[in-house]
C-alpha positions in Angstrom: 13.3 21.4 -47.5 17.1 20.5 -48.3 18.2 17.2 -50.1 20.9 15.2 -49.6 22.5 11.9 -50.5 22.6 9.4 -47.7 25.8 6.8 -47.7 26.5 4.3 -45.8 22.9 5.0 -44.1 22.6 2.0 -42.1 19.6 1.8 -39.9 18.8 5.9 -40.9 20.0 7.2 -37.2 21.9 10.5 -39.9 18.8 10.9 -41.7 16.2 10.8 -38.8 18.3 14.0 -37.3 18.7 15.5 -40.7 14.9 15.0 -41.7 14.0 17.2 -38.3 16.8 19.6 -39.3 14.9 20.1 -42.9 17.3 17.8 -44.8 15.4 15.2 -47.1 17.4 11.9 -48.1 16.3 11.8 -52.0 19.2 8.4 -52.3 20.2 6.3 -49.6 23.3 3.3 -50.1 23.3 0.3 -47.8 25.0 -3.0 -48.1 23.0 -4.9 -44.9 19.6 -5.9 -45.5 18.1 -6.1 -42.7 19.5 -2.4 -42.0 17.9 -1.5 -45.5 14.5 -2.7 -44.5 14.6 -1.1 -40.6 15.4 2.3 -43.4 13.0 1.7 -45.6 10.1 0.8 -42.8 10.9 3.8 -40.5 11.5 6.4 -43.7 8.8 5.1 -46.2 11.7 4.4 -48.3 11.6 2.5 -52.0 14.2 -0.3 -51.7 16.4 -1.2 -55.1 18.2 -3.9 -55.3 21.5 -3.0 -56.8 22.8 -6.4 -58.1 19.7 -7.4 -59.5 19.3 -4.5 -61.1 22.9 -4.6 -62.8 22.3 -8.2 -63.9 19.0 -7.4 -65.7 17.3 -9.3 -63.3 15.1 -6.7 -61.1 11.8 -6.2 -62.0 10.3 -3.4 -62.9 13.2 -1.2 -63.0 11.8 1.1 -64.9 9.5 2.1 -61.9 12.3 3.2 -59.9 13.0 5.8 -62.4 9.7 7.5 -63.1 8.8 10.9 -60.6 8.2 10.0 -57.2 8.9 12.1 -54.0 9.7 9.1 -52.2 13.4 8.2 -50.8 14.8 5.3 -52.9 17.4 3.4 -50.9 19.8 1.5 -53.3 20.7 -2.0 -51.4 24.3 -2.8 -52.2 28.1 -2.4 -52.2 28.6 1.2 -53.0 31.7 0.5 -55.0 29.5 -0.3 -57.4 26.8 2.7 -57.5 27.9 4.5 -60.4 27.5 8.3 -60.8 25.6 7.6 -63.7 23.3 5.7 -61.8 23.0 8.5 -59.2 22.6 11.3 -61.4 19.9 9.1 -63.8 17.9 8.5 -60.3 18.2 12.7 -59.5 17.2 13.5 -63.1 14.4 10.6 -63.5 12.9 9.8 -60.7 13.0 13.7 -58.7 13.9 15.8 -62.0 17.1 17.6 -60.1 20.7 17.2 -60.9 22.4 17.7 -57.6 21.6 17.8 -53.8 22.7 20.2 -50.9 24.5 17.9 -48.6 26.1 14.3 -49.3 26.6 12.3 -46.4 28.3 9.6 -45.0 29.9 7.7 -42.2 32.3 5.2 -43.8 32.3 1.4 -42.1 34.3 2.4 -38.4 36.1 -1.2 -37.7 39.2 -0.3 -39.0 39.5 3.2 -37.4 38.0 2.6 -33.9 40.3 1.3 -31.1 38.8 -2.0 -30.3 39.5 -3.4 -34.1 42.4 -4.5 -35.6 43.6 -0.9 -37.0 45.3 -2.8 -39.9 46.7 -0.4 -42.4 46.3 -2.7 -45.3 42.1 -2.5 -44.3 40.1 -2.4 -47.8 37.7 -0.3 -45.7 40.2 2.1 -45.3 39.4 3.5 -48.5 35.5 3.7 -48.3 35.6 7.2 -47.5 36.5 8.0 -51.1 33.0 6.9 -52.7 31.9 9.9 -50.1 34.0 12.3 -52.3 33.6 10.3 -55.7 29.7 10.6 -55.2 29.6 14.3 -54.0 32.1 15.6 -56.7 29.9 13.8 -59.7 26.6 15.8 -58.7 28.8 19.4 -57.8 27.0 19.1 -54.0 27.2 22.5 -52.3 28.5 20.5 -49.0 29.4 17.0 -47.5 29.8 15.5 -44.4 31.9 13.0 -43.2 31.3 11.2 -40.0 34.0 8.4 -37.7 35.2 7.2 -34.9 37.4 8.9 -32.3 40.2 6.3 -33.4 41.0 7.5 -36.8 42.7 10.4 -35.1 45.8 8.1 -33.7 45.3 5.7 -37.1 48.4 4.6 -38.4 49.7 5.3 -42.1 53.0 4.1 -43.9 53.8 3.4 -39.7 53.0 6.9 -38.2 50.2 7.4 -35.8 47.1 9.9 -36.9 48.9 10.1 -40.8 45.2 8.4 -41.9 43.7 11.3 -41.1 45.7 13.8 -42.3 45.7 12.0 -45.6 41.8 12.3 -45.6 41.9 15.6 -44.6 44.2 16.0 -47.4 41.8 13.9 -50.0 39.0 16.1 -49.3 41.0 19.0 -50.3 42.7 17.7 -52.8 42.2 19.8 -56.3 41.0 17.0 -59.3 41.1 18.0 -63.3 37.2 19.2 -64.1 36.0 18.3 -60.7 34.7 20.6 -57.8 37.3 21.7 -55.0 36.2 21.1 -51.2 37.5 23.3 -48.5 36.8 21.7 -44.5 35.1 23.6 -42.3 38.0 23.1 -39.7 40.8 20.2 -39.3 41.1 20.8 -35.5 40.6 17.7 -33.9 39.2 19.4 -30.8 36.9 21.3 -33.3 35.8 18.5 -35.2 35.0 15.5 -32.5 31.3 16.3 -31.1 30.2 14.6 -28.2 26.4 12.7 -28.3 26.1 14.1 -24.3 26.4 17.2 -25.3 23.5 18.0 -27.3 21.3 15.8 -24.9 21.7 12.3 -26.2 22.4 9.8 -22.8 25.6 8.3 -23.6 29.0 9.2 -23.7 29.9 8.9 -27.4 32.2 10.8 -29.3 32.1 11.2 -32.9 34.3 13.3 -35.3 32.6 15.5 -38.2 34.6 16.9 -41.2 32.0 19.2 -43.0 33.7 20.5 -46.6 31.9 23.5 -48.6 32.4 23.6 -52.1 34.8 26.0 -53.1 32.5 27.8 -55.7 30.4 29.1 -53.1 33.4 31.5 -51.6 31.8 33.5 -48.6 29.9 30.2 -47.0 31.4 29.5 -43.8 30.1 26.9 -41.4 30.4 26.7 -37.6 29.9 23.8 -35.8 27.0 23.4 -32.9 27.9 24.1 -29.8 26.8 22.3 -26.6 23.0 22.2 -24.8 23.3 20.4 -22.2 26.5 20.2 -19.4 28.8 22.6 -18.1 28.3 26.0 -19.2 24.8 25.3 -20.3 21.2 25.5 -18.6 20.9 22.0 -18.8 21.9 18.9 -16.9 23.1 15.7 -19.0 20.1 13.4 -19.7 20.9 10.6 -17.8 20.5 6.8 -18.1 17.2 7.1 -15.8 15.5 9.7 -17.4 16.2 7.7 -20.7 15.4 4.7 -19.4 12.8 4.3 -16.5 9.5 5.2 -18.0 9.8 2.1 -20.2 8.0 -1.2 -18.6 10.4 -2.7 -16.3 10.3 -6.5 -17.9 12.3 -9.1 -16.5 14.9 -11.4 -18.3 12.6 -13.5 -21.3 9.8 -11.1 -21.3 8.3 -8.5 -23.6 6.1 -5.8 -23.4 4.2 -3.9 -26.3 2.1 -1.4 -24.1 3.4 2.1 -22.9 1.3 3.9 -19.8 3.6 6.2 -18.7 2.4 9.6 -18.2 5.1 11.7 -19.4 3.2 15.1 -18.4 3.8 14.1 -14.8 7.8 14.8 -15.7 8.9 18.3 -13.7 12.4 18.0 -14.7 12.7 19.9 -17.9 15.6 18.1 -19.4 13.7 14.7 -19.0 10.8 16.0 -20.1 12.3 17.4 -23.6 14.0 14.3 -24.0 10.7 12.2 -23.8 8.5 14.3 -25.7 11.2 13.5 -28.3 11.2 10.2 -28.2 7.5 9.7 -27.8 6.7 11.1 -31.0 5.4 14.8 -29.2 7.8 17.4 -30.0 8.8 16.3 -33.1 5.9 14.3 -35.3 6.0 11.0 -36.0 5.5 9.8 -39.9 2.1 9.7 -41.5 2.9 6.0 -42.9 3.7 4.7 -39.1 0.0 5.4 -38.0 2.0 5.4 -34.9 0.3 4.6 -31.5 1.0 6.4 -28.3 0.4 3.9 -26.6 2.4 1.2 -27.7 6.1 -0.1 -27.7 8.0 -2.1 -30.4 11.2 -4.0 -29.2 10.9 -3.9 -26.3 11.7 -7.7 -25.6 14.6 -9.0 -23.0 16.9 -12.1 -24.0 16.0 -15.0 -21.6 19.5 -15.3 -19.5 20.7 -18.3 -18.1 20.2 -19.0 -14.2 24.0 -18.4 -14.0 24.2 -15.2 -16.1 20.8 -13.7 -14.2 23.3 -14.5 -10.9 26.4 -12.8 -12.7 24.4 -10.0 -13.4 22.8 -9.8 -9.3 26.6 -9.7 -8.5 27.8 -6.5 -10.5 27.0 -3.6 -9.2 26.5 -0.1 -11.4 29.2 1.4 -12.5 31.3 -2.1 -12.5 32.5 -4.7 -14.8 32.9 -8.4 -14.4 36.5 -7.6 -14.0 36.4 -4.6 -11.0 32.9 -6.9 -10.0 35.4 -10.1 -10.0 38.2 -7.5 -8.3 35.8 -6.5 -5.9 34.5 -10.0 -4.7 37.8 -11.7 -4.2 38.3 -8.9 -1.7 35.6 -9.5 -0.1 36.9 -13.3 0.6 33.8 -13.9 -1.8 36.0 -16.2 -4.3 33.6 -18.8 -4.7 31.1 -16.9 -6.2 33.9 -15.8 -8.9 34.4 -19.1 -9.3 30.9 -19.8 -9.7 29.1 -16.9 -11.9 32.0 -15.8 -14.0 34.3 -17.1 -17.0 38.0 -17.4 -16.5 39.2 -14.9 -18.5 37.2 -11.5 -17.0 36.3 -9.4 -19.9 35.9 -5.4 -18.8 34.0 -4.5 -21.7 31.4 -7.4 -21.0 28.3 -7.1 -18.5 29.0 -3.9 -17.6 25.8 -2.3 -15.2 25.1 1.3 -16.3 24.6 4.0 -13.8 21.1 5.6 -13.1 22.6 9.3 -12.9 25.0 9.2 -15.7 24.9 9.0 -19.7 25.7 6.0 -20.4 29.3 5.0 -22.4 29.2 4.5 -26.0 26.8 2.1 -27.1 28.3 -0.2 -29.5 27.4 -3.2 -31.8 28.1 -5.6 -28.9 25.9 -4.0 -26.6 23.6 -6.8 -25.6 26.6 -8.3 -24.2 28.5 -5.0 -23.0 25.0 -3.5 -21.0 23.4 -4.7 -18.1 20.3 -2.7 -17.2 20.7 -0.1 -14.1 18.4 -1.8 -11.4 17.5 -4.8 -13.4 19.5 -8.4 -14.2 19.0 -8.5 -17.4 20.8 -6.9 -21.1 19.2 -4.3 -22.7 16.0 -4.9 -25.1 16.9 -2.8 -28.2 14.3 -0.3 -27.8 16.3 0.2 -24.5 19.6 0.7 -26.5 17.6 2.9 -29.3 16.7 5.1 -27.0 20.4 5.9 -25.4 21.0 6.7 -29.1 18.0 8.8 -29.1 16.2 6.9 -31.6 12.7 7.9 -30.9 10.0 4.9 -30.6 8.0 5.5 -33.6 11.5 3.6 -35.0 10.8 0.0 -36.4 13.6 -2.0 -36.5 13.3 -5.4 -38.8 14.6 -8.2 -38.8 16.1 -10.9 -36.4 16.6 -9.5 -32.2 20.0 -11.6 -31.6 22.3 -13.0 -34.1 25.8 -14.2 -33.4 27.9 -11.3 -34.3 29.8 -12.6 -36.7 26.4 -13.4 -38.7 26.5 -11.2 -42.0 22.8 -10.6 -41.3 22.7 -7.6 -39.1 20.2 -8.1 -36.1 18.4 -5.2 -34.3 21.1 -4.6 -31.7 24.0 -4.5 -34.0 21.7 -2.2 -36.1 21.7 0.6 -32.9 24.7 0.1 -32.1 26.5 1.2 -35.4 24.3 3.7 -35.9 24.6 8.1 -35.4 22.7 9.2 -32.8 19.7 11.1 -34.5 19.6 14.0 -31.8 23.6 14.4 -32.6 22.7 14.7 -36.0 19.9 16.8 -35.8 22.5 19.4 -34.2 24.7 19.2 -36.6 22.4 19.4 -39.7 21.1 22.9 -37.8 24.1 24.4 -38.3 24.3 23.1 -41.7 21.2 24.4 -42.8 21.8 27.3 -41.5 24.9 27.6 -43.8 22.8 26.3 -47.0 20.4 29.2 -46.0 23.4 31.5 -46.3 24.7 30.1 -49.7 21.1 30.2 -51.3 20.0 33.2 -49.6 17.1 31.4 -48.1 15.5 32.3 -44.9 12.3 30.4 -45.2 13.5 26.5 -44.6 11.9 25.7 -41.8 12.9 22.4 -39.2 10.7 19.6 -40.5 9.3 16.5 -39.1 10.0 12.6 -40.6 
């Protein structure tokens, strides 16, 4: 199995894809901790905490440092993970000096189109510990991951200058350091679409993927679709993600799963949910997961007046278009009724049963309303249009306000990379590994 360095992790959604690819996480960074525990739990992770540590106060340390084949996920601000820190864990704790692949999908806000886009961002400059961290240990690749957005970001006033400038960076030639050369800079190249390689939703992600220059003749092509036009199969839809789940209503929870899934004839669906039930692609040993059971799977209790909202919007529509649609109608008192004054049409917005569904976000327990039920998401529901399989545990709180710095499970999802995405990507990638170490016999792993 391949190694790699996991920034930025969050909730593991990059790692999950890469661990089925046959990519092993040996260091993860993460500054949420909730996020770190929901990594930890689902990965079998060892969790050090990075301030503690660097005040003398975590005890123990030395424990972290002694051989273990476990992934150790360092909790904190990665401005402050040292490479000497890095390469001390490689050398210590899994007696290496490098990994294959370092990874990492930089904090989005500031790059996607709903934020602020500010030039000025702090988190504009994230990226760079990507590069720092994979130039210390010589890495044979890295891979960047963002938003659609930072193509049109602005720099010194001139839309999509932010990414040619990291384009640039990760090019960029430093004194005694290893050179980088991207895998391709066209955007069409670059930005991979979730639907595409069976994931139901509609979310588009780019992916610069740099070799190191050392190895000359590695080339790397990126995946190309499964599922859509000019494949054999159909996009997995919103139903076939969806519908085998127990239909709860708004307040309610459910922990038991008796759906047959072997009673599935359409082969798209059928690969999708043998996936996500822990069939195709083996759950971890640690979970001692149960088949037959269902973690967070619990609906928010709405309001009388939100359930009726909710009755009023049909799939495909808003609250704007719903609101749109109603004062047509000569149905203004219900408007007036159900809905806020200002019509937001990124809130309560009812998927469609025969579509992906659009991207899910961070807000999505306000942004989704189920397809034939008046009710938000539960998270396992938003987990699985990201393809997180349901062996997943997510810790911590269901619904905080969003501006809490605690990360609940829904904000969790939502920022996370789709781990069937990933898992198409890291193919490809190990398949260029293969070619730079001559090595045919790495197999696709399990978790």
């Amino acid at each position: 199995m391949y190694t790699s360095i996991d920034l930025f992790s969050g909730p593991g959604g990059l790692c999950t894809g890469f661990k089925w690819a046959g990519i092993k996480p040996l260091i993860a960074v993460e500054w949420s901790g909730w996020t770190v525990q929901t990594y930890a739990s689902s990965h079998d992770a060892d969790i050090f905490e990075l301030e503690k540590y660097l005040d003398g106060t975590l005890e123990n340390a030395d424990e972290f440092f002694k051989p273990n084949d476990k992934t150790l996920i360092i909790h904190g601000d990665i401005n402050k993970v040292k490479i000497e820190l890095i390469i001390k864990i490689l050398n210590s704790r899994f007696n290496v000096n490098t990994v294959d692949v370092v990874s990492g999908g930089a904090p989005c806000e500031s790059f996607s189109l709903a934020g602020d886009r500010k030039e000025d961002d702090d988190r504009n400059n994230l990226f760079l510990n990507i590069l720092r961290i994979a130039r210390g240990v010589d890495a044979p690749m890295i891979v960047f991951e963002n938003v659609k957005g930072l193509f049109s970001k602005k720099l010194d006033g001139i839309p999509g200058k932010m990414f040619e400038e990291i384009c640039k960076e990760f090019e960029s030639s430093k004194k005694n350091s290893p050179k980088y050369k991207l895998a391709s800079k066209d955007k069409d190249t670059v930005l991979l679409k979730a639907a595409d390689f069976g994931v139901p939703q509609n979310r588009e992600r780019l992916f610069l993927v740099a070799i190191n220059k050392k190895y000359r003749n590695a080339k790397f092509s990126y995946p190309r679709p499964t599922h859509g036009r000019e494949t054999d199969k159909e996009y997995v839809t919103v139903a076939d993600a969806l519908l085998d789940l127990p239909q709860i209503d708004s307040g309610q929870e459910s922990e038991i799963y008796d759906f047959d899934i072997n009673s599935i004839t359409d082969r798209k669906r059928l690969e999708f949910l043998q996936l996500m039930r822990g069939v195709s692609k083996t759950p971890p040993i640690h979970l001692n997961y149960n088949r037959y059971s269902i973690s967070s799977h619990k609906s928010v209790n709405h309001r009388e007046n939100m359930r009726m909202r909710m009755a009023l919007i049909l799939p495909g529509e808003n609250m704007e278009i719903a609101c749109t649609r109603l004062t047509a109608d000569n149905q203004e008192e219900l408007v007036d009724m159900y809905f806020p004054k200002k019509k937001y049409a990124a809130r309560n917005r009812r998927l469609k049963e025969d579509e992906p569904s659009f991207t899910v976000t961070s807000h999505c327990l306000d942004e989704m309303i189920h397809p034939t039920l008046n009710r938000a998401l539960t998270p396992r529901e938003a987990a699985r249009l990201q393809s997180f399989p349901d062996w997943y545990v997510f810790e911590g709180p269901y619904v905080k306000f969003h501006s809490d710095p605690e990360q609940d499970r829904y904000e969790q999802i939502g920022d996370a990379i789709p781990p069937l995405l990933a898992y198409n990507l890291a193919k490809e990638i190990v398949k260029t590994l293969n070619s730079i170490f001559n090595n045919v016999n790495i197999r696709e792993g399990n978790v």
